[in-house]
Backbone atoms as SQL, in Angstrom:
CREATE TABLE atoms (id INTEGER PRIMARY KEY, chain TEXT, resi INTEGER, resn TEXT, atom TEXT, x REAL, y REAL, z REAL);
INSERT INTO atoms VALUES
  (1, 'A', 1, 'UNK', 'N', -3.085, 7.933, -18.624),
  (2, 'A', 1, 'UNK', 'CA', -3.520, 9.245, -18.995),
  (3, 'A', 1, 'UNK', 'C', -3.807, 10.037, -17.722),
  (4, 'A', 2, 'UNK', 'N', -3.178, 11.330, -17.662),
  (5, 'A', 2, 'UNK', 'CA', -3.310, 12.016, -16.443),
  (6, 'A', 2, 'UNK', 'C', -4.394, 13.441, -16.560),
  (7, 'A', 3, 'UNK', 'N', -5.431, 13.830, -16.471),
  (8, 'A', 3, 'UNK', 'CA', -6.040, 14.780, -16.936),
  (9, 'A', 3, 'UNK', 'C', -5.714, 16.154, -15.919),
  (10, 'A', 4, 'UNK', 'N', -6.408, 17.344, -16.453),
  (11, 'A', 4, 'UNK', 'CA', -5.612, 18.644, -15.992),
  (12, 'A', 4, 'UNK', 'C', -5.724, 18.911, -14.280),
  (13, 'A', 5, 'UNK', 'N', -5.124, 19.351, -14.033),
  (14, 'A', 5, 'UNK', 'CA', -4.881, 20.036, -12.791),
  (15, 'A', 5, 'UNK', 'C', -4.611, 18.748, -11.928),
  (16, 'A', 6, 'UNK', 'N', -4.051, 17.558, -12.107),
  (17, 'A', 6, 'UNK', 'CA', -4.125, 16.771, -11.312),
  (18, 'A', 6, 'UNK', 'C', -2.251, 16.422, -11.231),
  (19, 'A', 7, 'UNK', 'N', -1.939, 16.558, -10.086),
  (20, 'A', 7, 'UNK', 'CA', -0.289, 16.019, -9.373),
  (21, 'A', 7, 'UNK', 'C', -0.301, 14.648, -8.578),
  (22, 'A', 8, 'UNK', 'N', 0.737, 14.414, -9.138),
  (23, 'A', 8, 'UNK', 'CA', 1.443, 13.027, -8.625),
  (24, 'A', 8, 'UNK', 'C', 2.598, 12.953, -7.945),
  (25, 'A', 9, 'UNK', 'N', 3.141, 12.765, -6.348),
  (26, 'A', 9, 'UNK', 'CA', 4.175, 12.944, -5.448),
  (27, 'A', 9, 'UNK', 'C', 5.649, 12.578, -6.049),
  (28, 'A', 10, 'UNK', 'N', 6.603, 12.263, -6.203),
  (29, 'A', 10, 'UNK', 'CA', 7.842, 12.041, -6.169),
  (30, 'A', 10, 'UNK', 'C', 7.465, 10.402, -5.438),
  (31, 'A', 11, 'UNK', 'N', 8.528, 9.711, -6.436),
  (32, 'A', 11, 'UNK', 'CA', 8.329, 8.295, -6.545),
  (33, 'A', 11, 'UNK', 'C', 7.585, 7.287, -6.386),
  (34, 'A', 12, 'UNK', 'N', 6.693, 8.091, -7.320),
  (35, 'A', 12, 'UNK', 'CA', 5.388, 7.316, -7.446),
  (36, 'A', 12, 'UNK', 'C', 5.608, 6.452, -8.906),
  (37, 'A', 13, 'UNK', 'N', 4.601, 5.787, -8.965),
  (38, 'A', 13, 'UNK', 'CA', 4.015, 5.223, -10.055),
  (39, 'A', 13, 'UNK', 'C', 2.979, 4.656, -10.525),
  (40, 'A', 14, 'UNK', 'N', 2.909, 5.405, -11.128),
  (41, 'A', 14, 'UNK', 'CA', 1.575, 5.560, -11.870),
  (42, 'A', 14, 'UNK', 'C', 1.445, 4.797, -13.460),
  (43, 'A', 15, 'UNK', 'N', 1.107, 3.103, -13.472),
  (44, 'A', 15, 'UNK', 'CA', 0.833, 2.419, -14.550),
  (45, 'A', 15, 'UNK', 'C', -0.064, 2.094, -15.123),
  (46, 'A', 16, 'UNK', 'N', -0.339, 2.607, -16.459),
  (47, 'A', 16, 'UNK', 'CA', -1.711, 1.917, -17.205),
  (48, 'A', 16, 'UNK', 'C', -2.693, 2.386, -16.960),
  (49, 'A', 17, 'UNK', 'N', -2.820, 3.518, -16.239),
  (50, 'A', 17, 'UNK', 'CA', -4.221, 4.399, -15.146),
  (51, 'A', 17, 'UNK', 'C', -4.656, 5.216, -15.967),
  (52, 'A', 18, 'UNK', 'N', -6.118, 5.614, -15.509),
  (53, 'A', 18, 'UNK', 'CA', -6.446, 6.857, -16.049),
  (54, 'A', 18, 'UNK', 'C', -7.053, 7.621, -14.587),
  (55, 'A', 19, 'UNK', 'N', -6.517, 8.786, -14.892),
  (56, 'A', 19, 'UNK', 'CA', -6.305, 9.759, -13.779),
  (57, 'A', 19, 'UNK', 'C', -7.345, 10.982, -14.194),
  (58, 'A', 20, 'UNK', 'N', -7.898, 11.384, -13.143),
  (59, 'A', 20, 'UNK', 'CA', -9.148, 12.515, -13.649),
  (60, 'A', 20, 'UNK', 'C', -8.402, 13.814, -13.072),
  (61, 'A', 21, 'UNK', 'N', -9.338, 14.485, -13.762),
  (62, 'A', 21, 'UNK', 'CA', -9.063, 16.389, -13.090),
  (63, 'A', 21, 'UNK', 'C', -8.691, 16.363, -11.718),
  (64, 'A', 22, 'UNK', 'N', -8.035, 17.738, -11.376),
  (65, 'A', 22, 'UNK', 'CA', -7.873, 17.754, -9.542),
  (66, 'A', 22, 'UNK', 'C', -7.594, 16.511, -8.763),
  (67, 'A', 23, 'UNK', 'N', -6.848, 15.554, -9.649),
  (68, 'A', 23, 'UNK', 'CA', -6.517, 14.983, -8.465),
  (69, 'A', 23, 'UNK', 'C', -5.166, 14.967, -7.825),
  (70, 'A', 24, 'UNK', 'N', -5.047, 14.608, -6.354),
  (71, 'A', 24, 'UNK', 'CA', -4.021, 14.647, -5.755),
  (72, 'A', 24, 'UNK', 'C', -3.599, 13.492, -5.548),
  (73, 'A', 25, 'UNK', 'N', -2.135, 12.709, -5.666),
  (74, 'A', 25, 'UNK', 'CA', -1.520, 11.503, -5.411),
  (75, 'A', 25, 'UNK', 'C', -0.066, 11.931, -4.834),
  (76, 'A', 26, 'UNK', 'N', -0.534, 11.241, -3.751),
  (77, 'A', 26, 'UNK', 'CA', 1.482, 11.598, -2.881),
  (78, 'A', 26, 'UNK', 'C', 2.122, 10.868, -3.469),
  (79, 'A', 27, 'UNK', 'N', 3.442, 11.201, -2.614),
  (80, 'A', 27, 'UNK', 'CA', 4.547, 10.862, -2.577),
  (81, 'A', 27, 'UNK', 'C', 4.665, 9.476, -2.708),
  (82, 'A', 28, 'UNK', 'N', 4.784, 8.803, -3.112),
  (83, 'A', 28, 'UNK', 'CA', 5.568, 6.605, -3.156),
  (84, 'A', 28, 'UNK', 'C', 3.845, 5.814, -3.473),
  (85, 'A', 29, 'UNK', 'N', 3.412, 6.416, -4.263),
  (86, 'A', 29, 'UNK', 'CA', 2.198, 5.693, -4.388),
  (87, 'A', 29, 'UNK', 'C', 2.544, 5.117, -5.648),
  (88, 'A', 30, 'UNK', 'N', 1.634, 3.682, -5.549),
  (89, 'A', 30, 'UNK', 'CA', 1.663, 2.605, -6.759),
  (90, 'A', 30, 'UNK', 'C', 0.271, 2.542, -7.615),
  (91, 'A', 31, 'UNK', 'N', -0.329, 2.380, -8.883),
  (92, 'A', 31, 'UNK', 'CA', -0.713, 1.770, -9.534),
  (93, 'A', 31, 'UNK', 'C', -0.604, 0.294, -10.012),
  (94, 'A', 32, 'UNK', 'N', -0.729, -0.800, -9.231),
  (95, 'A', 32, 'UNK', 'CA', -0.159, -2.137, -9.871),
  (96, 'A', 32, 'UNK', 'C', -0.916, -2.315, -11.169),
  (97, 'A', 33, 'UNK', 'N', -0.302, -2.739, -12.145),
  (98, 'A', 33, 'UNK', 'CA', -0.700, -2.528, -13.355),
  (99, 'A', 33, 'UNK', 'C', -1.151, -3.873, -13.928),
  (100, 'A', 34, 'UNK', 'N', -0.456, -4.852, -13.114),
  (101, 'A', 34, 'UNK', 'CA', -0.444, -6.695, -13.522),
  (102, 'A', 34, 'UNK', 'C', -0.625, -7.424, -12.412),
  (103, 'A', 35, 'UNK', 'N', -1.499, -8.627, -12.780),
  (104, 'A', 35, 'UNK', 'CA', -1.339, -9.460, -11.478),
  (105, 'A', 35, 'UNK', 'C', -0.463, -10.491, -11.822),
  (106, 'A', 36, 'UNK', 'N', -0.444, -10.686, -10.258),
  (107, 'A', 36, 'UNK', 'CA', 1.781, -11.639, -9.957),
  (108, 'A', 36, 'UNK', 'C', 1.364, -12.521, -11.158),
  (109, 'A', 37, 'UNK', 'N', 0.462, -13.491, -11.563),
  (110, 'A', 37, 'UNK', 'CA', -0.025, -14.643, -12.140),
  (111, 'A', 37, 'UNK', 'C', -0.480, -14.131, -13.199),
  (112, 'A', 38, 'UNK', 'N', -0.360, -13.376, -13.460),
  (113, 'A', 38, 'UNK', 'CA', -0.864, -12.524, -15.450),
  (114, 'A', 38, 'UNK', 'C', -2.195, -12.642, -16.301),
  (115, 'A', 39, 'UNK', 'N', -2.941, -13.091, -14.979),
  (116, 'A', 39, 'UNK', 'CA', -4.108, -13.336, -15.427),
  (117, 'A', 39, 'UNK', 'C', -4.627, -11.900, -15.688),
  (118, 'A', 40, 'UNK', 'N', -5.360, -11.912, -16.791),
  (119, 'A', 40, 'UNK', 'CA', -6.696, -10.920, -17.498),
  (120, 'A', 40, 'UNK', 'C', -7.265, -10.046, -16.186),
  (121, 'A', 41, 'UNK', 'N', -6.951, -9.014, -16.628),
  (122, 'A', 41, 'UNK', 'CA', -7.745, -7.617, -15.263),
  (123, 'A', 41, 'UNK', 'C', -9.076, -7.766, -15.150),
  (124, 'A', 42, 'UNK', 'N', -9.523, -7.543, -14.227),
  (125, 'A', 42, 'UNK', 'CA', -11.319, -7.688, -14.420),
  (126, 'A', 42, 'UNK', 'C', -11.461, -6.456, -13.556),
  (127, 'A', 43, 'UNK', 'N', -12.543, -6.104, -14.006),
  (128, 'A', 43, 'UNK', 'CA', -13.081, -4.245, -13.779),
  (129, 'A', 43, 'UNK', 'C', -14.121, -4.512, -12.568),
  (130, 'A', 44, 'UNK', 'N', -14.419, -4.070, -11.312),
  (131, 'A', 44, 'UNK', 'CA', -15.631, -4.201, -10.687),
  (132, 'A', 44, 'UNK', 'C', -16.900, -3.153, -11.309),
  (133, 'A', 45, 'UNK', 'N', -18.129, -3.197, -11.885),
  (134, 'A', 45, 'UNK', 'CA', -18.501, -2.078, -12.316),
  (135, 'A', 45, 'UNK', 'C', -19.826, -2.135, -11.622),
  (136, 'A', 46, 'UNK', 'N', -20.221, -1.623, -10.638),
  (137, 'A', 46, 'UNK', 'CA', -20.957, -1.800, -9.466),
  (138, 'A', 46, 'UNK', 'C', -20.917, -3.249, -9.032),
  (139, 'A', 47, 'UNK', 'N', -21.715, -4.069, -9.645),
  (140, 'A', 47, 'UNK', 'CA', -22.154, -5.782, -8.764),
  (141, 'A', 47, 'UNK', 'C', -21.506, -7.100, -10.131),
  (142, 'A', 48, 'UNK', 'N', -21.199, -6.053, -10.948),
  (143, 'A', 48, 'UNK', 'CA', -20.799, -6.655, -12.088),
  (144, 'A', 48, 'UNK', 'C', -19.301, -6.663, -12.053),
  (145, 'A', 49, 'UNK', 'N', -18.717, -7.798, -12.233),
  (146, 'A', 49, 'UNK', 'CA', -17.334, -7.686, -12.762),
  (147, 'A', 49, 'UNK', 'C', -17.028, -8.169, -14.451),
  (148, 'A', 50, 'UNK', 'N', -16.718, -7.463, -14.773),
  (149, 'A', 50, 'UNK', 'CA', -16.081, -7.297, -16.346),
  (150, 'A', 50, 'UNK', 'C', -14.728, -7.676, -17.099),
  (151, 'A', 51, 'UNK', 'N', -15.002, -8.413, -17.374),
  (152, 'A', 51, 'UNK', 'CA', -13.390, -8.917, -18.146),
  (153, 'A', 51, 'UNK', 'C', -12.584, -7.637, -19.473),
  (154, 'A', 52, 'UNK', 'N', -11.751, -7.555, -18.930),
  (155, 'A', 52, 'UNK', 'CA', -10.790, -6.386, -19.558),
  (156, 'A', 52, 'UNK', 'C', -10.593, -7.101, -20.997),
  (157, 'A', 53, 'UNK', 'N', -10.282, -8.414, -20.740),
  (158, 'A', 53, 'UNK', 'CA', -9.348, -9.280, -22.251),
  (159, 'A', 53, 'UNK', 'C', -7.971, -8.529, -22.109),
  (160, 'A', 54, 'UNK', 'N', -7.417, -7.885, -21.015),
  (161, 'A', 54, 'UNK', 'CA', -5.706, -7.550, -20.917),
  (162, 'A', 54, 'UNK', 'C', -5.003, -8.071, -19.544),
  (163, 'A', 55, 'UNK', 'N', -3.347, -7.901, -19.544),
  (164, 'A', 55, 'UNK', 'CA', -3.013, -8.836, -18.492),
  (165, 'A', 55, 'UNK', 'C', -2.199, -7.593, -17.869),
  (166, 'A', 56, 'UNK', 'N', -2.188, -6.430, -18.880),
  (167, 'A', 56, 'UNK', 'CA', -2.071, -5.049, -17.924),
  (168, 'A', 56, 'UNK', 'C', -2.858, -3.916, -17.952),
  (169, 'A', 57, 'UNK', 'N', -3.397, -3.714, -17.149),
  (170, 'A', 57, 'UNK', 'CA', -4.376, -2.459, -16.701),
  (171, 'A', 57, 'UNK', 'C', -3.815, -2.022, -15.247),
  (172, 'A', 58, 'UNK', 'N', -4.158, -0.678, -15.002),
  (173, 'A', 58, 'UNK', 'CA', -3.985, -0.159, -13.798),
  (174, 'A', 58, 'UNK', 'C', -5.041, 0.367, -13.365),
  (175, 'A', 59, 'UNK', 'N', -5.445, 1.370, -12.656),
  (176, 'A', 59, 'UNK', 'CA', -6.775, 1.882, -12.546),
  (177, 'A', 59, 'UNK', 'C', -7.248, 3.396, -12.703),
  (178, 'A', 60, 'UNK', 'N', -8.539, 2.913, -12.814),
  (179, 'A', 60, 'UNK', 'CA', -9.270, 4.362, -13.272),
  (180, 'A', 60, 'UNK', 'C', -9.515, 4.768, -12.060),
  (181, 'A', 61, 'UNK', 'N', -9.382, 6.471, -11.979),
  (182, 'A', 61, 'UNK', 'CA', -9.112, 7.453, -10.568),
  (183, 'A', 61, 'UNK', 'C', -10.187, 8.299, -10.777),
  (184, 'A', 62, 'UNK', 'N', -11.111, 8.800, -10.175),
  (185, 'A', 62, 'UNK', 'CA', -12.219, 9.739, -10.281),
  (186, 'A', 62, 'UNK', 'C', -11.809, 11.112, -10.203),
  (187, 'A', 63, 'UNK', 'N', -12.441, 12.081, -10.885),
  (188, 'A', 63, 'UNK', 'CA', -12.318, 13.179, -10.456),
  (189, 'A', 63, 'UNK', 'C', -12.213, 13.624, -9.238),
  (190, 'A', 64, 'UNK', 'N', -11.569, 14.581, -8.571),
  (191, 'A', 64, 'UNK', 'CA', -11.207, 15.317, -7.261),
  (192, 'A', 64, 'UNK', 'C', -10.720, 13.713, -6.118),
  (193, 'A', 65, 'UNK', 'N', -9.844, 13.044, -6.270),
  (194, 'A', 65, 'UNK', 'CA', -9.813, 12.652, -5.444),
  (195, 'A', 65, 'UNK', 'C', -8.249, 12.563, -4.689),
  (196, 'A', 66, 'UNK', 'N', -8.270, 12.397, -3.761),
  (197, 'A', 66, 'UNK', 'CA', -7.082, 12.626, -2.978),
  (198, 'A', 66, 'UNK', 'C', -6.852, 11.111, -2.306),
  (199, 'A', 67, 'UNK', 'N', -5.418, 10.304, -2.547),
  (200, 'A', 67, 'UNK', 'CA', -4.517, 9.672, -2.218),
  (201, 'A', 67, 'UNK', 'C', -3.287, 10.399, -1.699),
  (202, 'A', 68, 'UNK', 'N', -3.225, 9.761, -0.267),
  (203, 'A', 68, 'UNK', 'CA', -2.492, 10.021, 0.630),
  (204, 'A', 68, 'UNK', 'C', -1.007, 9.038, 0.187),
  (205, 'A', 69, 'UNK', 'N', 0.167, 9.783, 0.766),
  (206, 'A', 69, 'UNK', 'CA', 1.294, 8.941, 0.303),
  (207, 'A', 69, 'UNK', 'C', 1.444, 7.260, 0.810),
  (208, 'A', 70, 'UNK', 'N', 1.970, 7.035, -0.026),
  (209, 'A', 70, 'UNK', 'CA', 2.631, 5.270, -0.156),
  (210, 'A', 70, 'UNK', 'C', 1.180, 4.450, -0.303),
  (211, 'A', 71, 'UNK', 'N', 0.679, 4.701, -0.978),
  (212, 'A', 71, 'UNK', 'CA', -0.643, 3.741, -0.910),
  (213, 'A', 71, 'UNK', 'C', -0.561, 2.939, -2.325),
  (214, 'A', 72, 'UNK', 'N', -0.938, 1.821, -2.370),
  (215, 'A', 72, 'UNK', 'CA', -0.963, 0.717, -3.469),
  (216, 'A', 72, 'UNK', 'C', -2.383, 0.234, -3.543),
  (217, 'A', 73, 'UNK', 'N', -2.464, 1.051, -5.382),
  (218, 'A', 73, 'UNK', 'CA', -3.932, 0.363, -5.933),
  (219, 'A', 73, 'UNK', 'C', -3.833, -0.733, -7.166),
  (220, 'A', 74, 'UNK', 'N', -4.757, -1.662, -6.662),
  (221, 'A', 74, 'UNK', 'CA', -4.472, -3.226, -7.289),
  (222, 'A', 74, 'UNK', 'C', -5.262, -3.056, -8.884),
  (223, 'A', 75, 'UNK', 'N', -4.696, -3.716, -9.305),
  (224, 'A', 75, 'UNK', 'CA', -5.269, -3.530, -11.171),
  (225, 'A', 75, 'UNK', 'C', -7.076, -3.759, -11.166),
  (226, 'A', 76, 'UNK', 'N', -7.062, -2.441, -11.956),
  (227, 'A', 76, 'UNK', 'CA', -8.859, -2.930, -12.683),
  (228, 'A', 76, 'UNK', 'C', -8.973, -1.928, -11.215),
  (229, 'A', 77, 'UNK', 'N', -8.768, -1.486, -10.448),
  (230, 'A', 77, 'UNK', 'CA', -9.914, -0.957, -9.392),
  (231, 'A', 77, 'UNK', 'C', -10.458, 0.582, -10.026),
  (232, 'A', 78, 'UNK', 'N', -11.352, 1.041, -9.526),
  (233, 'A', 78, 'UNK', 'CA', -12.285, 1.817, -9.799),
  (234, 'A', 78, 'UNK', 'C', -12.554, 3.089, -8.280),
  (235, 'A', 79, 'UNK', 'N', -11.708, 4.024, -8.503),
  (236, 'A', 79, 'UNK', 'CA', -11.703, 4.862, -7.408),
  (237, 'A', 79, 'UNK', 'C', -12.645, 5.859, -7.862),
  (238, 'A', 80, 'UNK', 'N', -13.893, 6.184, -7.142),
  (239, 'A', 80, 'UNK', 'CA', -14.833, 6.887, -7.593),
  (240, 'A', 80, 'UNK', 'C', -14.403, 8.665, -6.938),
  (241, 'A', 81, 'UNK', 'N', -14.760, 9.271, -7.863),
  (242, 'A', 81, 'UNK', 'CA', -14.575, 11.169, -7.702),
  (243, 'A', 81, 'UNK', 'C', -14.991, 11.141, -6.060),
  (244, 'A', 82, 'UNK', 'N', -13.748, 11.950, -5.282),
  (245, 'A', 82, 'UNK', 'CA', -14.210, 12.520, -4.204),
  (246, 'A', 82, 'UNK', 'C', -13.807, 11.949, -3.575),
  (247, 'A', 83, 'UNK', 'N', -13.534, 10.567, -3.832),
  (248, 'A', 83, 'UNK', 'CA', -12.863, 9.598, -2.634),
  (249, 'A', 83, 'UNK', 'C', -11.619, 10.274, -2.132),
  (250, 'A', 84, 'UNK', 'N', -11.461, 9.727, -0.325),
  (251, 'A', 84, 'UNK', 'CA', -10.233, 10.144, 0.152),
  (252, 'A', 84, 'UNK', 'C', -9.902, 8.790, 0.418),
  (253, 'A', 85, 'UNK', 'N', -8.346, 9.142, 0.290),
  (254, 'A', 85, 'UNK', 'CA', -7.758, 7.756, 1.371),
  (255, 'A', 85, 'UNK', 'C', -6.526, 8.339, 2.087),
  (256, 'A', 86, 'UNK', 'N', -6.145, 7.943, 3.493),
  (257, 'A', 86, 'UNK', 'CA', -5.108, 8.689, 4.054),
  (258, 'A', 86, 'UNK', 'C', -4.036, 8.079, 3.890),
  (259, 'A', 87, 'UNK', 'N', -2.492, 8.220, 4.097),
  (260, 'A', 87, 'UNK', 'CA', -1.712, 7.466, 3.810),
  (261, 'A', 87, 'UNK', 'C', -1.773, 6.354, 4.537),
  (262, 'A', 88, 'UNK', 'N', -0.658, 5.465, 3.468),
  (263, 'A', 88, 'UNK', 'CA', -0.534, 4.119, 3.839),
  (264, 'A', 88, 'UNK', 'C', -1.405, 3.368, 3.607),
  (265, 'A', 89, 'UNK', 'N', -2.698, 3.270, 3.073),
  (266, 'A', 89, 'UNK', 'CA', -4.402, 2.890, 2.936),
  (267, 'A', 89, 'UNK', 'C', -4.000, 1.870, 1.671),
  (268, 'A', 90, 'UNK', 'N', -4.163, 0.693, 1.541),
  (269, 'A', 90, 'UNK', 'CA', -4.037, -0.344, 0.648),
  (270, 'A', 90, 'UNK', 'C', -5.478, -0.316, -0.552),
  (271, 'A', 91, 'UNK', 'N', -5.784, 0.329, -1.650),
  (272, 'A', 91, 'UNK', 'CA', -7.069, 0.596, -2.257),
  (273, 'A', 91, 'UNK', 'C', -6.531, -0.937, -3.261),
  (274, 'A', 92, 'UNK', 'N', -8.330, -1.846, -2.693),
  (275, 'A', 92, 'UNK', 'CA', -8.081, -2.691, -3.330),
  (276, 'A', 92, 'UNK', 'C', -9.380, -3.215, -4.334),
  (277, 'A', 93, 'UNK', 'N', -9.229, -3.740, -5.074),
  (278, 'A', 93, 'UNK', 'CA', -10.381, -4.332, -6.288),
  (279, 'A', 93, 'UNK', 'C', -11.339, -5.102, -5.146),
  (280, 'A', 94, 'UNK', 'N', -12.710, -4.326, -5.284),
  (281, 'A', 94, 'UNK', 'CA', -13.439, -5.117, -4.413),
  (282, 'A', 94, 'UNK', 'C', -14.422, -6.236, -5.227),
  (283, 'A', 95, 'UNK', 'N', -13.980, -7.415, -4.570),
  (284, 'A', 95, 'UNK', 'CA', -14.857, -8.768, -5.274),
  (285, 'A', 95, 'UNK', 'C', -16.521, -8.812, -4.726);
């Protein structure tokens, strides 16, 4: 789900995500939606990690935030409003 005012670059992909207002995503950016081993997504939700019960999820994107091109975000992560990342920046599920 992509909400309003928010663009996504040319050959990107964007799987299983939910995408907030204003946000910006370049050019060749990924959503990984599955892990290689198909195990169940787990959510970080501050100190807590949360079991999804699915073996595809992608991630939830905060309002206003800006991803720089070619960057790859790993399933279940949690990009909070406002965040930047510059290109090339690997956004990953923090354990």
């Amino acid at each position: 789900m992509v909400f309003d005012k928010s663009g996504i670059g040319r050959l990107s992909f964007i799987g299983d995500s939910v995408i907030g207002e204003n946000v910006d995503i370049g050019a060749g950016c990924m959503t990984v939606n599955r892990n290689t081993n198909w195990e169940k997504i787990q959510v970080k939700n501050g100190k807590t990690n949360l079991s999804t019960n699915m073996k595809k999820l992608g991630a939830f994107v905060g309002d206003g935030v800006v991803i720089g091109a070619g960057n790859t975000i790993q399933p279940g992560t949690v990009v909070f409003p406002g965040e930047i990342f510059p290109a090339c920046y690997s956004v990953v599920h923090k354990k």
